[in-house]
N, CA, C and O atoms as a GROMACS GRO file, in nm:
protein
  424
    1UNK      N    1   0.877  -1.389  -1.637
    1UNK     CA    2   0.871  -1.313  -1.514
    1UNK      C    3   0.790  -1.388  -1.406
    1UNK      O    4   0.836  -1.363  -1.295
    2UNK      N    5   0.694  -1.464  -1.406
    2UNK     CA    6   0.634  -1.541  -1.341
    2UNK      C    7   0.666  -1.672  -1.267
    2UNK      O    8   0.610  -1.723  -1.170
    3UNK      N    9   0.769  -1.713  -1.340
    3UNK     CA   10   0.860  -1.817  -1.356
    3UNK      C   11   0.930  -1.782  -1.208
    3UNK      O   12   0.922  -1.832  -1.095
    4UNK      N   13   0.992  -1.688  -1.258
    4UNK     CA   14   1.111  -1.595  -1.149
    4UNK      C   15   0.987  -1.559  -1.029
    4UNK      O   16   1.004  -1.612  -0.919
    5UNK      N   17   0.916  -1.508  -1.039
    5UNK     CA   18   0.847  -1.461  -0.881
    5UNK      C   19   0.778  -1.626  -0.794
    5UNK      O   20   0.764  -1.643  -0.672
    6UNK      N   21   0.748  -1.716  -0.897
    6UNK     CA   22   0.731  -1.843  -0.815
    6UNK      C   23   0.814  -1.890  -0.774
    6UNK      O   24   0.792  -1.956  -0.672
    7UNK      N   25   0.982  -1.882  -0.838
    7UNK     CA   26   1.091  -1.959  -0.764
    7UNK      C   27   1.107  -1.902  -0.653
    7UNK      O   28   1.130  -1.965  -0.551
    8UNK      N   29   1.093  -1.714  -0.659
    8UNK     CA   30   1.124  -1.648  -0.544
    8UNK      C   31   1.056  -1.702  -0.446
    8UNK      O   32   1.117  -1.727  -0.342
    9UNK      N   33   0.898  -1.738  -0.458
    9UNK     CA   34   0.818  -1.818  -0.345
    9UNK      C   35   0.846  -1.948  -0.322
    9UNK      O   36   0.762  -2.012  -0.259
   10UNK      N   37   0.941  -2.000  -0.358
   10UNK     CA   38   0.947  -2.131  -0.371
   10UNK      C   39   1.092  -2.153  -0.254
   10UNK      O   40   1.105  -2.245  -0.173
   11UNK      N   41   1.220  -1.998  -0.284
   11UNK     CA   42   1.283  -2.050  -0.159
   11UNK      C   43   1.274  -1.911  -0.067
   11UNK      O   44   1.277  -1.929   0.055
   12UNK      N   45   1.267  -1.820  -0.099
   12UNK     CA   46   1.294  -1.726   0.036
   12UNK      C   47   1.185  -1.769   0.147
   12UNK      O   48   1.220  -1.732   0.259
   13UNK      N   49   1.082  -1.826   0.145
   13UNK     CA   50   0.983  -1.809   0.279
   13UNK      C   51   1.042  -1.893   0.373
   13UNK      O   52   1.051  -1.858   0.491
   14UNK      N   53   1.106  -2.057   0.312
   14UNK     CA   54   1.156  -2.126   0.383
   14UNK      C   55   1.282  -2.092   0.403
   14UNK      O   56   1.335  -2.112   0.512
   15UNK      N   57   1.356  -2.028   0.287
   15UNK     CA   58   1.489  -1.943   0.382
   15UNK      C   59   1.532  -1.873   0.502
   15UNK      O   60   1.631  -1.870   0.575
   16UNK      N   61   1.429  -1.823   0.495
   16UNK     CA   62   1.380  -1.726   0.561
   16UNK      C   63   1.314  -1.703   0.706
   16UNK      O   64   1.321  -1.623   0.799
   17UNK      N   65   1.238  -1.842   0.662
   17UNK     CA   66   1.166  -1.870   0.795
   17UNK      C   67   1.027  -1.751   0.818
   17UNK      O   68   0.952  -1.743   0.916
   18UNK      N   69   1.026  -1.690   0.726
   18UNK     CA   70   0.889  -1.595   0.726
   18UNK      C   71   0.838  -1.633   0.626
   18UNK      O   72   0.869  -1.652   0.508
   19UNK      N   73   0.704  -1.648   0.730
   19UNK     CA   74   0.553  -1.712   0.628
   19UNK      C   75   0.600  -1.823   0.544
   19UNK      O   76   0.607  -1.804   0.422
   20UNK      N   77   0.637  -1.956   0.603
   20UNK     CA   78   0.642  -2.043   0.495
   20UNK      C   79   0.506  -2.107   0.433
   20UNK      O   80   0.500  -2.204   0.357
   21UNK      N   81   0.426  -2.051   0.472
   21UNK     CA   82   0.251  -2.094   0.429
   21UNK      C   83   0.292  -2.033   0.317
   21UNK      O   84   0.241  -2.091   0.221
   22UNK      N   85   0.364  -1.938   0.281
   22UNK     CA   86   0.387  -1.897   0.116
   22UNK      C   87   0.428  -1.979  -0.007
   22UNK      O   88   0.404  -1.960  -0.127
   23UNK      N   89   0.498  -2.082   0.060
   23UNK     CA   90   0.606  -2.194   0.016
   23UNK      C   91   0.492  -2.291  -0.090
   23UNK      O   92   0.498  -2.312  -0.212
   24UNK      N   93   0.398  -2.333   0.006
   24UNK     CA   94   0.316  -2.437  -0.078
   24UNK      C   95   0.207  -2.332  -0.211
   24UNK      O   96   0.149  -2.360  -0.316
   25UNK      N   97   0.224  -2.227  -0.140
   25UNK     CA   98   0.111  -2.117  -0.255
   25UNK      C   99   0.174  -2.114  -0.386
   25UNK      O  100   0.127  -2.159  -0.491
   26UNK      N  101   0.308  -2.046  -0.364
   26UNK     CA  102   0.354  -2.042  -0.448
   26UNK      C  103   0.388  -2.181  -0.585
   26UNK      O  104   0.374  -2.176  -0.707
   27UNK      N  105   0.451  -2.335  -0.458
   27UNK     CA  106   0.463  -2.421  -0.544
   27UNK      C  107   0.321  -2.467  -0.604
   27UNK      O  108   0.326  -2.512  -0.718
   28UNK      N  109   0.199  -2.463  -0.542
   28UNK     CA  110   0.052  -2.467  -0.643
   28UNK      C  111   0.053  -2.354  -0.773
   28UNK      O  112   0.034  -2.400  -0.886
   29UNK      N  113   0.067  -2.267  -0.764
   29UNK     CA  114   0.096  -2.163  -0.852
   29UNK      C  115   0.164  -2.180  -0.981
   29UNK      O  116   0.124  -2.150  -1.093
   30UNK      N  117   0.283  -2.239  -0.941
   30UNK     CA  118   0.341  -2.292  -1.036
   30UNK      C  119   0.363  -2.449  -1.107
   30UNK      O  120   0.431  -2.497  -1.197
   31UNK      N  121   0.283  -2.486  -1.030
   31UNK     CA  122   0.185  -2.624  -1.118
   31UNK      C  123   0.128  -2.577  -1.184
   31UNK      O  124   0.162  -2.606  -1.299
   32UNK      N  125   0.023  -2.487  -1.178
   32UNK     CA  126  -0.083  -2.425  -1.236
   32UNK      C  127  -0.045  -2.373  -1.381
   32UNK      O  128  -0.104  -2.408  -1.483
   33UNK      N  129   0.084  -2.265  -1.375
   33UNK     CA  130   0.154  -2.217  -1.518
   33UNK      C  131   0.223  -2.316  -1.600
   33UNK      O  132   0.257  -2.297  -1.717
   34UNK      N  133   0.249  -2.466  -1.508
   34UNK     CA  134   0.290  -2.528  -1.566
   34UNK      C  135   0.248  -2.612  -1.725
   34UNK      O  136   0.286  -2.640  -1.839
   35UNK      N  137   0.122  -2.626  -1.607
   35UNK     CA  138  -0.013  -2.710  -1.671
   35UNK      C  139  -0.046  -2.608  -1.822
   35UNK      O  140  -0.066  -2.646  -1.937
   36UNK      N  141  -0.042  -2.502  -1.778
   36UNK     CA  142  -0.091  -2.377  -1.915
   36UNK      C  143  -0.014  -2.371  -1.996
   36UNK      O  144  -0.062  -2.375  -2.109
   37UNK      N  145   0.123  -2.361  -1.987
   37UNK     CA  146   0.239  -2.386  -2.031
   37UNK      C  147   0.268  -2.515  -2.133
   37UNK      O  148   0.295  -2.516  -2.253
   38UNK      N  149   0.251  -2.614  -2.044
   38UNK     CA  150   0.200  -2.771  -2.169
   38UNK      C  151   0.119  -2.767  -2.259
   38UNK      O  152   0.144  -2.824  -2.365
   39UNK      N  153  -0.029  -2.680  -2.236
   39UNK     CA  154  -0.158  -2.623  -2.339
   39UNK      C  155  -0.083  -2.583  -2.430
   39UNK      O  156  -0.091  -2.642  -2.538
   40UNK      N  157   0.009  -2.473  -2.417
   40UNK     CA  158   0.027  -2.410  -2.522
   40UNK      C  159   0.134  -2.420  -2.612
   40UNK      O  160   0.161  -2.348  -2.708
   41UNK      N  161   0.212  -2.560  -2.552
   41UNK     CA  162   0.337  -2.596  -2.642
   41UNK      C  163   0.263  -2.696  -2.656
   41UNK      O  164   0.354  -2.771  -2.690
   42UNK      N  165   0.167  -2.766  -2.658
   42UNK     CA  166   0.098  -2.872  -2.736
   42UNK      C  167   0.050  -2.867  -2.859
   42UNK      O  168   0.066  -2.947  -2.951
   43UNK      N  169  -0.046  -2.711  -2.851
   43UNK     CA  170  -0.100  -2.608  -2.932
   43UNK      C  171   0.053  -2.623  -3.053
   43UNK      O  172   0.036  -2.669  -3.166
   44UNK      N  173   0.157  -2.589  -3.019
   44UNK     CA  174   0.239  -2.508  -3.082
   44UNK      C  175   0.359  -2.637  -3.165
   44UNK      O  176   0.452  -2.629  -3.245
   45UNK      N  177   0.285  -2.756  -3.084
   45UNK     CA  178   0.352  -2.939  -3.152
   45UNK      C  179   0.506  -2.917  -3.122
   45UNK      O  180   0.602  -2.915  -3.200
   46UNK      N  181   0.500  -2.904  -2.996
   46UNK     CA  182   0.666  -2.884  -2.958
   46UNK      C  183   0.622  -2.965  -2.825
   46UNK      O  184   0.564  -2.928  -2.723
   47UNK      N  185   0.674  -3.089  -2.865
   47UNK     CA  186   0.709  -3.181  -2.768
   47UNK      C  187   0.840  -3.220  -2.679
   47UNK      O  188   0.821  -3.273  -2.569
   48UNK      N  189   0.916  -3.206  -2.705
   48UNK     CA  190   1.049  -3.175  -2.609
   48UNK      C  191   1.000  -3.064  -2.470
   48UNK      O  192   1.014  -3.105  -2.355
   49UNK      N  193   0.937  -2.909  -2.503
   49UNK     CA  194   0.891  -2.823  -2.421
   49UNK      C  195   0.778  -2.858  -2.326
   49UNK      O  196   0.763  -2.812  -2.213
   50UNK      N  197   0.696  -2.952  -2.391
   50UNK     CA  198   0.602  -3.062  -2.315
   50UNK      C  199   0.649  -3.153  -2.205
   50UNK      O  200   0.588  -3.165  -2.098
   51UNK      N  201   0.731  -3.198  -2.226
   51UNK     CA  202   0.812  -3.295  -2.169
   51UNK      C  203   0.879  -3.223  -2.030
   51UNK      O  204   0.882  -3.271  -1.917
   52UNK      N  205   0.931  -3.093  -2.078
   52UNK     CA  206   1.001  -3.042  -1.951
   52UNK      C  207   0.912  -2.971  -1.856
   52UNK      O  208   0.932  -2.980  -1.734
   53UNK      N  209   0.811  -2.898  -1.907
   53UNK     CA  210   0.699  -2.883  -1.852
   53UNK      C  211   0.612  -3.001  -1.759
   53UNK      O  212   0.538  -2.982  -1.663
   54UNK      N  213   0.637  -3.082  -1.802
   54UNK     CA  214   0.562  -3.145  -1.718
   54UNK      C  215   0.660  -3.224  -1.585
   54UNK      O  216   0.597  -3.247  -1.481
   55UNK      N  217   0.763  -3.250  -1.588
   55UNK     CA  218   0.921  -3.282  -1.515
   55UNK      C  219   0.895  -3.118  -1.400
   55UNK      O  220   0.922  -3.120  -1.280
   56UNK      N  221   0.843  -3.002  -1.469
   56UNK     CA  222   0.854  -2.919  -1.357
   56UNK      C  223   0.734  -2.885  -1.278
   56UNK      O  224   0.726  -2.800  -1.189
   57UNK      N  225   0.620  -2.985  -1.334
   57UNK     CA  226   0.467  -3.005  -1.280
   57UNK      C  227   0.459  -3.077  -1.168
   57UNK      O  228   0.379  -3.060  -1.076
   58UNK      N  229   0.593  -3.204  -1.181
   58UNK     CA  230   0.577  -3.278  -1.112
   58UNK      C  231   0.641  -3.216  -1.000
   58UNK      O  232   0.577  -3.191  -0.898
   59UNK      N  233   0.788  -3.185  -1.015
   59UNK     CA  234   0.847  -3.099  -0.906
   59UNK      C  235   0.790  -2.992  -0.812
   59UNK      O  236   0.834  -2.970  -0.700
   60UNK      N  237   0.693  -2.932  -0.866
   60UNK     CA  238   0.623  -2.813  -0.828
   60UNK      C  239   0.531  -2.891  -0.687
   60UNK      O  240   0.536  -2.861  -0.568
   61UNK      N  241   0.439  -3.015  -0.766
   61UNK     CA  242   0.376  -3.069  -0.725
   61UNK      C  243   0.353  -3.137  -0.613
   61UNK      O  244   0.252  -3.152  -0.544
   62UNK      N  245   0.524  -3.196  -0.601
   62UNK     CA  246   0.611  -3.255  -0.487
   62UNK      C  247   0.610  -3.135  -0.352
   62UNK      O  248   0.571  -3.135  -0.235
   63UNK      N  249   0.668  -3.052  -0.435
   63UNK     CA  250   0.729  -2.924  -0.307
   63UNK      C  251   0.545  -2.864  -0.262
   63UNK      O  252   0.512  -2.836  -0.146
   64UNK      N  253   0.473  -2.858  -0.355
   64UNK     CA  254   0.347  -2.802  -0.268
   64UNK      C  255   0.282  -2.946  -0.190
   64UNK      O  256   0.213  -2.914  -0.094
   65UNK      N  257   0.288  -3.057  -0.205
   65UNK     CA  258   0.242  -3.182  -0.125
   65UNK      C  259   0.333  -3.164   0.020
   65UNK      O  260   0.275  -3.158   0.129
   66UNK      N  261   0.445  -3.158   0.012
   66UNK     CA  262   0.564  -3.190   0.101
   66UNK      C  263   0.543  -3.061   0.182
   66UNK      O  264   0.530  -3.080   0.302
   67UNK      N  265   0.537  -2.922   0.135
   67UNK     CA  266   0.534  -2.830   0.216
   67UNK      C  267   0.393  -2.793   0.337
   67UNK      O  268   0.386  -2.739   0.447
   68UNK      N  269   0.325  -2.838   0.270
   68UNK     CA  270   0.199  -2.837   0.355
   68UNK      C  271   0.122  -2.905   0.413
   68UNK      O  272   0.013  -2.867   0.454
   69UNK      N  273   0.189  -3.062   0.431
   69UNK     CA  274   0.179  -3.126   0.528
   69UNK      C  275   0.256  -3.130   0.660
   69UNK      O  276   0.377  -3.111   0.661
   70UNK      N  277   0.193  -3.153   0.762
   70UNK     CA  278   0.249  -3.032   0.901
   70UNK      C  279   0.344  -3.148   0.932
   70UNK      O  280   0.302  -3.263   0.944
   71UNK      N  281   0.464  -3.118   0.944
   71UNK     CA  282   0.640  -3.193   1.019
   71UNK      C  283   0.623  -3.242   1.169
   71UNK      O  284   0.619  -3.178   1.274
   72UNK      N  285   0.618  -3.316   1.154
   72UNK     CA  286   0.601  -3.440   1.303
   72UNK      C  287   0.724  -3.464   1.372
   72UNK      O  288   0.717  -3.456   1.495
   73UNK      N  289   0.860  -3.499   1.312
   73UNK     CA  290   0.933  -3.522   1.326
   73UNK      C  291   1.077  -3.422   1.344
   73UNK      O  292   1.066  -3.312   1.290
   74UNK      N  293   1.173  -3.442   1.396
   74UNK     CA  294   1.253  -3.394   1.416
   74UNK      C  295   1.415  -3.395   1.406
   74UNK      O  296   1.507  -3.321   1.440
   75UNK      N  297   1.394  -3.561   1.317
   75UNK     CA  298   1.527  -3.573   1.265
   75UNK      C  299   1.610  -3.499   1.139
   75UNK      O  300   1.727  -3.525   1.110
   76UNK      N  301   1.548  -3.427   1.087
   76UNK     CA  302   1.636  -3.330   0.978
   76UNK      C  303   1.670  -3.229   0.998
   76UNK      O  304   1.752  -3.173   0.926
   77UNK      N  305   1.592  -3.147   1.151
   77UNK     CA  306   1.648  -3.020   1.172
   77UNK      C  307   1.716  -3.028   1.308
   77UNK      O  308   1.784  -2.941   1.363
   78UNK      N  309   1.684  -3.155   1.354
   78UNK     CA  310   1.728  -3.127   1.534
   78UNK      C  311   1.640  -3.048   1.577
   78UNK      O  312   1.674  -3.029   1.693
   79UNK      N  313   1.533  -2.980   1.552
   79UNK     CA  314   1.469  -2.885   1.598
   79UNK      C  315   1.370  -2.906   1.547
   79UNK      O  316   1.350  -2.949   1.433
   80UNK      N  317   1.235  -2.851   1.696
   80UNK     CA  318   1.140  -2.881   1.657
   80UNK      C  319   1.064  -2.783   1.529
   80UNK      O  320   1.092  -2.664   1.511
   81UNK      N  321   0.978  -2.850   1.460
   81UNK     CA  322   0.929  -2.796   1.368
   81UNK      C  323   0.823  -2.647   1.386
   81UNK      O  324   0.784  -2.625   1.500
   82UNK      N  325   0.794  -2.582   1.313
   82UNK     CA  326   0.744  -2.467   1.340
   82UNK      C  327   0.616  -2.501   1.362
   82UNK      O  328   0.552  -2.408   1.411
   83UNK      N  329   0.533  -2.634   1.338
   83UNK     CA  330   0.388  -2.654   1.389
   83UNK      C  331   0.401  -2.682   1.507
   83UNK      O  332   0.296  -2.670   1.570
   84UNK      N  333   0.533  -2.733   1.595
   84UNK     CA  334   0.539  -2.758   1.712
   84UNK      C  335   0.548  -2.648   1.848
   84UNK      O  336   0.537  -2.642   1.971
   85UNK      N  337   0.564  -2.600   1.776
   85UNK     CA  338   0.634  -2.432   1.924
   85UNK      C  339   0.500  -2.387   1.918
   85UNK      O  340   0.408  -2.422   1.844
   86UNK      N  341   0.503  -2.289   2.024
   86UNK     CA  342   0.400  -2.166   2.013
   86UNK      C  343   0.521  -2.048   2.086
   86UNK      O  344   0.624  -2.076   2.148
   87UNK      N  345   0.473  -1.932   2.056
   87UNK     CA  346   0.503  -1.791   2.144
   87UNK      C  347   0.601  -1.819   2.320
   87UNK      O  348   0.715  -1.802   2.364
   88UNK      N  349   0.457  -1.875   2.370
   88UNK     CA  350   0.475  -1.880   2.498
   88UNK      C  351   0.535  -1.989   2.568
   88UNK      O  352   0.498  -2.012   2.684
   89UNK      N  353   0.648  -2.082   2.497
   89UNK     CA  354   0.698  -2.232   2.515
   89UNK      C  355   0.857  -2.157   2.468
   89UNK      O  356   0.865  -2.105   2.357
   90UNK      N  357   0.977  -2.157   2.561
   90UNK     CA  358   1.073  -2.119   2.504
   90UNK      C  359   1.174  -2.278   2.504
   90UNK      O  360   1.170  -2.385   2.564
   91UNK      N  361   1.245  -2.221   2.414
   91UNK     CA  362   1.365  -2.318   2.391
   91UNK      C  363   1.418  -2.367   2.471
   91UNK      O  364   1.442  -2.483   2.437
   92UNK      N  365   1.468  -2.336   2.604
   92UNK     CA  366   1.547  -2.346   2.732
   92UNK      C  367   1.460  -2.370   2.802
   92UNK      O  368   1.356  -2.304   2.804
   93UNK      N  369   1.488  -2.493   2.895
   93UNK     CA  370   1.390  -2.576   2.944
   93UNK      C  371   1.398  -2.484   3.107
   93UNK      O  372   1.486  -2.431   3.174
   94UNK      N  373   1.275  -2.503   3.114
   94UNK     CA  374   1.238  -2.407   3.261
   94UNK      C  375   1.259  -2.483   3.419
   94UNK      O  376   1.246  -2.598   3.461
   95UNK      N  377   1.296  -2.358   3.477
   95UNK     CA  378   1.305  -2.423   3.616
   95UNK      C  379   1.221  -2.436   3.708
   95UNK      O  380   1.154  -2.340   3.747
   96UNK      N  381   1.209  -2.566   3.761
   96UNK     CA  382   1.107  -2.555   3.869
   96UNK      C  383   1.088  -2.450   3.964
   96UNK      O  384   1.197  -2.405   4.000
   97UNK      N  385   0.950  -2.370   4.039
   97UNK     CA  386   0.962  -2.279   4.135
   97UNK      C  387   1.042  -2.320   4.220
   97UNK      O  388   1.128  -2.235   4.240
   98UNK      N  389   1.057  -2.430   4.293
   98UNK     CA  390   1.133  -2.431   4.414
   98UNK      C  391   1.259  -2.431   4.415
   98UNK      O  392   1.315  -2.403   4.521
   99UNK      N  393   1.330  -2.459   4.309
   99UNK     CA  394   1.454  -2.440   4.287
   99UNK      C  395   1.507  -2.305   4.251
   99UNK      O  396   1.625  -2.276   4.274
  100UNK      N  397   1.423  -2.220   4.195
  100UNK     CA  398   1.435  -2.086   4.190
  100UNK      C  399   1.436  -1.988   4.280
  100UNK      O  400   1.479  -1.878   4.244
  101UNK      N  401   1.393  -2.003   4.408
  101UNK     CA  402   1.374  -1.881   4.504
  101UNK      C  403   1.506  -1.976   4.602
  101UNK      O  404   1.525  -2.097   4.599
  102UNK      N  405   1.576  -1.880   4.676
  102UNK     CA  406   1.620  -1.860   4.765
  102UNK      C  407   1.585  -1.814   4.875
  102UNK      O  408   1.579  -1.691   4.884
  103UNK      N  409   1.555  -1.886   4.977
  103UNK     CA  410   1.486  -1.860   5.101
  103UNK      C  411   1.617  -1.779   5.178
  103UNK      O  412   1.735  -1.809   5.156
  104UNK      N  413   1.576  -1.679   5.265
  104UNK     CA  414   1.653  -1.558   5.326
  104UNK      C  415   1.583  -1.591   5.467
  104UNK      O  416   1.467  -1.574   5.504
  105UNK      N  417   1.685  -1.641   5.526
  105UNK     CA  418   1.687  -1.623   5.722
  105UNK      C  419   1.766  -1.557   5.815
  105UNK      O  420   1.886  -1.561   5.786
  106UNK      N  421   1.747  -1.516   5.885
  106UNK     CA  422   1.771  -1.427   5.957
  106UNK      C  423   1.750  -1.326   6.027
  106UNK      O  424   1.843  -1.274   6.090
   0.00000   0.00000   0.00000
C-alpha cells in the first residue's frame, strides 16, 4: 500500500501541475522504504529482492535529485518553467501605454 501511495506522489503532482514540491517528497520517501525494504530481504537472504530494491533506490533517487533542482531551461516544454513565472507576469506579451490609448479630437 505504500508502494502505491508513493507512485501516486511520484506522477499526479507533476501531472497535474499541483504542488509538484510533492514530486521530490514523495520520490525521498520512497528511497527511504526502499532502503528498509533491502534490510529486510537481506535479513530474509533473498538476494534477487535485494537487487531490485535497490534498481528502485536508484530510480527513486534520480526522480527526487532531478525534481528538485529548479529548471533553467526551456527546451523540453517550450514553456517556461514553473520557477520562472510569478502571478502577476502573464503569458501574452503586453502592450506598450502609448500604443494602447486612442487619442479623441474634436
Amino acid at each position: 500500500m505504500v508502494e502505491f501511495a508513493a507512485a501516486l506522489g511520484l506522477i499526479l503532482p507533476a501531472a497535474t501541475d499541483i504542488a509538484p514540491v510533492l514530486t521530490p517528497l514523495a520520490a525521498t520517501g520512497l528511497a527511504v522504504v526502499m532502503v528498509l525494504a533491502a534490510i529486510t530481504h537481506a535479513r530474509r537472504k533473498e538476494p534477487g529482492a535485494i537487487a531490485f530494491n535497490a534498481v528502485l533506490l536508484i530510480l527513486a533517487a534520480l526522480v527526487a535529485w532531478g525534481r528538485s533542482t529548479p529548471r533553467t531551461s526551456t527546451a523540453a516544454t517550450g514553456r517556461p518553467s514553473s520557477h520562472q513565472t510569478s502571478p502577476a507576469d502573464p503569458i501574452s506579451p503586453r502592450i506598450p501605454p502609448s500604443t494602447s490609448t486612442v487619442a479623441l479630437t474634436g
